[in-house]
C-alpha positions as CSV (number, residue, x, y, z in Angstrom):
1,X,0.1,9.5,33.4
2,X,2.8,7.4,32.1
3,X,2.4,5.2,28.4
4,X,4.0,1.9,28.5
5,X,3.9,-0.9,25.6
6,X,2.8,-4.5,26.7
7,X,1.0,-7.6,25.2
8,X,-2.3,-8.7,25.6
9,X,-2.3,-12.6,27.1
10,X,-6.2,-13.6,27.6
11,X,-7.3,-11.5,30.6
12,X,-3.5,-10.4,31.3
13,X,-1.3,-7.5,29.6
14,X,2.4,-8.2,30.1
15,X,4.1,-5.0,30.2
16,X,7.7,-4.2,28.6
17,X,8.8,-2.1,31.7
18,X,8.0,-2.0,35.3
19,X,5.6,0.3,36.3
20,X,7.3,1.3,39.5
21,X,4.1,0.6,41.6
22,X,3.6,-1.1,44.7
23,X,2.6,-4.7,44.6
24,X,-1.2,-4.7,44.7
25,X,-1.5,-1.1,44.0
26,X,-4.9,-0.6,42.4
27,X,-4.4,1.5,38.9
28,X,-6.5,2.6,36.1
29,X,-5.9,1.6,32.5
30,X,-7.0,2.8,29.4
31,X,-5.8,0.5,26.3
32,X,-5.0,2.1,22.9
33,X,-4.8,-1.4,20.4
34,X,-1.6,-0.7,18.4
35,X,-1.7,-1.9,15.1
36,X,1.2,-3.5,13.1
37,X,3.1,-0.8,10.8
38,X,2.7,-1.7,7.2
39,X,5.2,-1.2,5.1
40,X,4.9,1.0,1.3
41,X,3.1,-1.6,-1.8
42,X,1.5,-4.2,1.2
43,X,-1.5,-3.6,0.2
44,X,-0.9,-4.3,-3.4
45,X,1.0,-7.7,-2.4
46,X,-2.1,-8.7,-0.8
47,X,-4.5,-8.1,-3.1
48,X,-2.5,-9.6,-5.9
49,X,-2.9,-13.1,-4.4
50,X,-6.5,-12.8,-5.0
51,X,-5.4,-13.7,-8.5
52,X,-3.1,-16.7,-7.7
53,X,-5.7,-19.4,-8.6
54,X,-6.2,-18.0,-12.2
55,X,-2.7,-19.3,-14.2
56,X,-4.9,-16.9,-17.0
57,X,-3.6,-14.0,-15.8
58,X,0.1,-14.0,-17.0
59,X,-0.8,-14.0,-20.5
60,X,-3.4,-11.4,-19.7
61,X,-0.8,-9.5,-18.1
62,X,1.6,-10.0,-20.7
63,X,-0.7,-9.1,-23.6
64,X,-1.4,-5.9,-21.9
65,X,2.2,-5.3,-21.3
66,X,2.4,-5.2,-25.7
67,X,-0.7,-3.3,-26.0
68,X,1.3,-0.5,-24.2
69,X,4.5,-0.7,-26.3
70,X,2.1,-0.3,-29.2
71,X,2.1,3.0,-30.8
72,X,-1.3,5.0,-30.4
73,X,-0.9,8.0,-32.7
74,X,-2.1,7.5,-36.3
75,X,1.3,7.7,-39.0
76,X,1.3,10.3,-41.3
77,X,1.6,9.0,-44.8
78,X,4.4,9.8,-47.0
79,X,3.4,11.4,-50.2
């Protein structure tokens, strides 16, 4: 059993390497679909253009960005 990388071209797979099998040779083959590697944050790039149509979202953003710089513990009063 040998496992060889190839692309898929309607009915034909075009392999990256030679098989090293007659012409004509009958063969079985069992196909594993190989996915694209994603890279680390992907997913958050994509689902951040769901929000591209809504120019809203900035100042959202950006209000939310103060809300956090605000302090949340109660002051003590001086006496």
């Amino acid at each position: 059993m040998k496992a060889i990388h190839g692309k898929v071209h309607g009915k034909t797979i075009e392999l990256d390497e030679d098989l090293g099998v007659a012409e004509g040779q009958d063969v079985e083959v069992h196909v594993k679909i190989l996915y694209p590697s994603k890279t680390w944050g992907e997913g958050i790039v994509r689902s951040a253009g769901g929000w591209a149509d809504h120019p809203e979202m900035d100042s959202i953003m950006e209000e939310i960005q103060r809300n956090r710089k605000l302090e949340r513990r109660p002051q003590m009063e001086s006496e």
